[in-house]
C-alpha positions as CSV (number, residue, x, y, z in Angstrom):
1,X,152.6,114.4,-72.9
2,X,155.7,114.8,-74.2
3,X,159.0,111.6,-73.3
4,X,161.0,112.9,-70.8
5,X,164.5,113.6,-72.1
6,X,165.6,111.3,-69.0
7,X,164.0,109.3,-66.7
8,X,164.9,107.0,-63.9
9,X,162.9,104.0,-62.9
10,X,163.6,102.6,-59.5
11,X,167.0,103.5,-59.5
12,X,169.6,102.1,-56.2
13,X,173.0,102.8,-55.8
14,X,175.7,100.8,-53.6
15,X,178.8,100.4,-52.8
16,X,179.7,97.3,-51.0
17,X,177.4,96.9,-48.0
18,X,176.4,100.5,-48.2
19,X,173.2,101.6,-49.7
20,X,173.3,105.4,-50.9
21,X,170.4,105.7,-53.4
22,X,166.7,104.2,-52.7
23,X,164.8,103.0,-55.3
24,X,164.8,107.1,-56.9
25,X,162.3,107.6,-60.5
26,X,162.5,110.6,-61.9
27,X,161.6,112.2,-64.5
28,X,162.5,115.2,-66.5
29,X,161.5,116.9,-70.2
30,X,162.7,119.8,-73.0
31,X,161.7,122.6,-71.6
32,X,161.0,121.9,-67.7
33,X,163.5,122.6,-64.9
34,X,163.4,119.6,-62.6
35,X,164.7,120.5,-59.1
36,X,166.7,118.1,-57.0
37,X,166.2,119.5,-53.0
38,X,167.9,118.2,-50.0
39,X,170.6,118.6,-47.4
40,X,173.9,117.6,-47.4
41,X,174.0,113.6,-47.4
42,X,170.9,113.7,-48.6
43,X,172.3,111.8,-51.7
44,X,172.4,114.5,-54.2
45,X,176.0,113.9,-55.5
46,X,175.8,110.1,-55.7
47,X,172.5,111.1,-58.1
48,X,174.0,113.3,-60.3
49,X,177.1,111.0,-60.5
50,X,174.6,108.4,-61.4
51,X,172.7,110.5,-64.2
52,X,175.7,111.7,-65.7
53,X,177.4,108.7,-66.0
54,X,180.1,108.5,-63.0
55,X,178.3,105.3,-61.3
56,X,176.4,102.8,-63.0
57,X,173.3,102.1,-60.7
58,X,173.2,99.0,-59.1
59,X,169.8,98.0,-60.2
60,X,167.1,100.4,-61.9
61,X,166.8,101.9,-65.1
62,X,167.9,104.7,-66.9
63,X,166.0,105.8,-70.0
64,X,166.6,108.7,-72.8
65,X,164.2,109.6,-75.1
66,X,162.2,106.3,-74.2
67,X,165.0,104.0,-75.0
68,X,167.0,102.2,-72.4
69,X,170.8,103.5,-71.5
70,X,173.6,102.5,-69.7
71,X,176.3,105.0,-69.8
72,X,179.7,103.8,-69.8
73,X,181.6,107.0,-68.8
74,X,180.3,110.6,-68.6
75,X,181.7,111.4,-72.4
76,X,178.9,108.9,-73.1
77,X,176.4,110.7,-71.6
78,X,178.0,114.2,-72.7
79,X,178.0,113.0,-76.1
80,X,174.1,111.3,-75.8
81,X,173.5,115.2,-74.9
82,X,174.0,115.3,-71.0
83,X,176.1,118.3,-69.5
84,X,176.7,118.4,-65.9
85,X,178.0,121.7,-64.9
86,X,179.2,121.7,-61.5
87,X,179.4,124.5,-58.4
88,X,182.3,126.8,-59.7
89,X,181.5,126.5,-63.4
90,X,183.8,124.2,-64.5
91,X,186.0,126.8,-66.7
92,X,189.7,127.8,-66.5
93,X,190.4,131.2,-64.5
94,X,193.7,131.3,-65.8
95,X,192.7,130.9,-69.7
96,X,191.0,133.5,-72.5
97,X,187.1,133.2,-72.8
98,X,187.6,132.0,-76.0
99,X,190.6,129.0,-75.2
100,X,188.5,127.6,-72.4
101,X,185.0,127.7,-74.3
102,X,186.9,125.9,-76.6
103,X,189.4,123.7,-74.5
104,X,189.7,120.2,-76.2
105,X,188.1,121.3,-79.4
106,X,189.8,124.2,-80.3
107,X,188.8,125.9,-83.6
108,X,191.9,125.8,-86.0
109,X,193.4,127.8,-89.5
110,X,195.9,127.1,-91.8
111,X,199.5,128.8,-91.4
112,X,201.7,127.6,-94.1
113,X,201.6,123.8,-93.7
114,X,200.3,124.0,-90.0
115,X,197.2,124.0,-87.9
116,X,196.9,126.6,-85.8
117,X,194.4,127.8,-83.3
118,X,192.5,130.1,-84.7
119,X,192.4,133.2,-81.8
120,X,189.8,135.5,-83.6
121,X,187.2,132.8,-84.6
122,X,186.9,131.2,-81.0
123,X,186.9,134.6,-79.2
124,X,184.1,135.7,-81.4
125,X,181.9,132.1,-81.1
126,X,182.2,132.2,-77.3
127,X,181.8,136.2,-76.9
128,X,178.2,135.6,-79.1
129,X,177.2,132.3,-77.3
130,X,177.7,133.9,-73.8
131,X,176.0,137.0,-75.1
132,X,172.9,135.3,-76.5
133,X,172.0,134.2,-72.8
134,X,172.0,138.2,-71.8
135,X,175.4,138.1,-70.5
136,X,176.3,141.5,-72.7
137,X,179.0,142.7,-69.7
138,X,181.4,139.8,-72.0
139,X,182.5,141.8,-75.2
140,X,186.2,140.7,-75.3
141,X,187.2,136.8,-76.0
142,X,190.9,137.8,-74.8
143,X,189.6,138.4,-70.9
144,X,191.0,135.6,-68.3
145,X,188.3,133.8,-67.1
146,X,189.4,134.5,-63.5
147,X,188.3,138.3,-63.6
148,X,184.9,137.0,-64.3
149,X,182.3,137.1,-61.2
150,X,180.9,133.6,-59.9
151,X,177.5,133.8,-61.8
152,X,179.0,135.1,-65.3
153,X,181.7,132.1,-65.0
154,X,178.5,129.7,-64.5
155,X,176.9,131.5,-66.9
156,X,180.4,130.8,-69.9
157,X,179.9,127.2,-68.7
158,X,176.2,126.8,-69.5
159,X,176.3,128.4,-72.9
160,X,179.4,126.4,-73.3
161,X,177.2,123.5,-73.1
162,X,174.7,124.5,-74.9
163,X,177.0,125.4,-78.0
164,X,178.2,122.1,-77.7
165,X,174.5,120.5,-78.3
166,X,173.4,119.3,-74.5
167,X,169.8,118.6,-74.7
168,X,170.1,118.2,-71.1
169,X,172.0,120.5,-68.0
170,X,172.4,119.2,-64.8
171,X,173.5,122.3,-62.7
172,X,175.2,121.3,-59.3
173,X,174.5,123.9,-56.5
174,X,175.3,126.2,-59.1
175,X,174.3,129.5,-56.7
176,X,175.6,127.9,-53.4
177,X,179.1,130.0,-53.5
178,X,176.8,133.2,-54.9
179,X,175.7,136.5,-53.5
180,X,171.7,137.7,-54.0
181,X,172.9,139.7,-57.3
182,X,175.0,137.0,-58.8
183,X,172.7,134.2,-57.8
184,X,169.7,136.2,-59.7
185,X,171.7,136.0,-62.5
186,X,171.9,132.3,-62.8
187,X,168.6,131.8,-62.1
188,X,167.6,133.7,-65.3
189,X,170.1,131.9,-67.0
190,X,168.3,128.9,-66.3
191,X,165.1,130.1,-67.2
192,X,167.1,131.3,-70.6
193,X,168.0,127.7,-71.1
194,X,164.2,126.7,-70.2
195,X,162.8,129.0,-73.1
196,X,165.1,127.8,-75.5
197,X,163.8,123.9,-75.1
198,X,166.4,122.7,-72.6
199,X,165.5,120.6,-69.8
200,X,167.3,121.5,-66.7
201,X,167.5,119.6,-63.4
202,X,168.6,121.8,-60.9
203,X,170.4,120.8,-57.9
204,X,170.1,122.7,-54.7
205,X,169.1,123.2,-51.4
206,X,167.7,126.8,-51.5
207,X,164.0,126.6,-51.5
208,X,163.8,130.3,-53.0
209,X,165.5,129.7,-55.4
210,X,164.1,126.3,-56.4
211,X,160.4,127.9,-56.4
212,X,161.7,130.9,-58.6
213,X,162.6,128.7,-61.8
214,X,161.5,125.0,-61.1
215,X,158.6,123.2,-63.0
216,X,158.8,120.1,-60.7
217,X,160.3,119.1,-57.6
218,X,161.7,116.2,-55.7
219,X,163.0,116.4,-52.4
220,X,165.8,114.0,-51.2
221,X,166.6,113.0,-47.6
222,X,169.3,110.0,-46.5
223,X,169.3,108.9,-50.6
224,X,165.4,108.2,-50.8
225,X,162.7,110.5,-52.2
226,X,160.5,112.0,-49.7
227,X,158.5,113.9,-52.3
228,X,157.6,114.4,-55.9
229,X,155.4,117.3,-56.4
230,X,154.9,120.5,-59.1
231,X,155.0,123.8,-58.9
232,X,152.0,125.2,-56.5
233,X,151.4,122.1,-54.7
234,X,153.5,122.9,-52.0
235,X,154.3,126.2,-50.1
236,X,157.6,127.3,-49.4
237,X,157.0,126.3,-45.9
238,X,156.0,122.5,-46.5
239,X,159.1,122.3,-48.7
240,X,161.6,123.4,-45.9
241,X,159.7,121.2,-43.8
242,X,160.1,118.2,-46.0
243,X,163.7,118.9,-46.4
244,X,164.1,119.1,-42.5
245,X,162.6,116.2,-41.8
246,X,159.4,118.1,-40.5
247,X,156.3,116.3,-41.6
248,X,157.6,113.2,-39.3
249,X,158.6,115.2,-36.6
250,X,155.0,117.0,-36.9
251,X,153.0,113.0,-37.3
252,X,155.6,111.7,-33.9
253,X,153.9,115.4,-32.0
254,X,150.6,114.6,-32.9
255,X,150.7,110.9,-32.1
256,X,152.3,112.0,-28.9
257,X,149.5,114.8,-28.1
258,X,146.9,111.9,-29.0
259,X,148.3,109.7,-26.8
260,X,148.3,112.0,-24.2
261,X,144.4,112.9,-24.6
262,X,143.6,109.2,-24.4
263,X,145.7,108.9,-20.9
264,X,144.4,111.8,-19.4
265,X,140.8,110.8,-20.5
266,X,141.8,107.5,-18.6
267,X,142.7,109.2,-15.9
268,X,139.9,111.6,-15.5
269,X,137.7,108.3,-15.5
């Protein structure tokens, strides 16, 4: 089997006195969406923070491509190949396509003795990236980012990424503020970026749309992991249990049925 791209060992997060993360390994490799389920406070944000180097851990390791890490900032980890791409896309509504696929690395030309930014060559690179993940509504650079719908800003942030050379994406709840159509479009973004090699870990708490593009799963509740499974192992059911808290409130109903059998055994003696 194939390293993982990144995996966590035993991995605990605190700050001060309180203890957010439990002893979390994961796992994740090129071309397998990993997908992170749980409530809120179930310790999803503090994780991704962690991975994408926000928070050091407290204790734990954090490996890539089998070698130890410790990011020192999250342009280490962006430039080690980690892109986090968070709820609302992380673009610009009130830039171009092409100036905020390009923001901080803007393509240049000469003009006389100057460097200028060079319009027509970044409209055209981002137009073809975003287009190359099936996104062919995007034919002009120029368009504001703002007129863009929810899932085709995700979608300028992911090939964005990708351009850029992440090996991995970490996408945060990235059809939470979605409707079904726009939410469907995402999720065969992400299976875009599977095909291509990618890993993915995909953050969310929508069992649906977990099972429609995840490889493997972990469920979080109150910072632990309460599960580790691949796809077909569980049913949609056991998951939403899991994430409710369900299996232990289904163990406290049958210890409580079984304790009631034994008393009225007692008593019928």
């Amino acid at each position: 089997m194939a390293t993982p791209i990144l995996k966590l060992e035993g991995v605990n997060k605190s700050f001060g006195p309180i203890d957010v993360l439990h002893d979390i390994s994961l796992e994740v490799r090129a071309g397998e969406v990993l997908c992170l389920l749980g409530d809120n406070g179930a310790g999803k944000s503090t994780l991704i923070k962690t991975m994408s180097g926000v928070y050091k851990p407290t204790s734990g390791t954090i490996e890539m491509d089998g070698q130890p890490v410790a990011f020192t900032s999250p342009r280490d980890a962006s430039e080690r190949g980690i892109a986090t791409v968070h709820q609302f896309g992380g673009t610009f509504p009130l830039m171009s396509i092409g100036r905020s696929f390009f923001v901080g690395v803007e393509p240049t030309k000469r003009f006389g003795p100057l460097k200028v930014y060079d319009r027509k060559k970044a409209n055209e690179i981002a137009v073809r990236a975003v287009r190359e993940f099936g996104i062919t509504r995007i034919d002009d650079g120029d368009r504001l980012v703002g007129g863009l719908s929810g899932g085709e800003r995700q979608s300028l942030a992911i090939a964005r990424a990708v351009h850029f050379g992440a090996r991995l994406l970490i996408l945060d709840e990235p059809t939470a503020a979605l409707g079904v159509k726009e939410a469907a479009h995402v999720l065969r973004i992400v299976l875009q970026a599977r095909k291509r090699g990618l890993a993915v870990i995909f953050i969310t708490h929508n069992v649906v749309h977990a099972l429609t593009v995840g490889d493997h799963f972990a469920v979080l509740i109150r910072g632990a992991k309460a599960a580790d499974f691949r796809r077909g192992q569980k049913s949609r059911e056991e998951i939403t249990d899991l994430m409710a808290g369900g299996e232990a409130m289904a163990e406290l109903e049958a210890e409580i049925e079984s304790h009631l059998e034994v008393h009225q055994t007692y008593l019928a003696d």
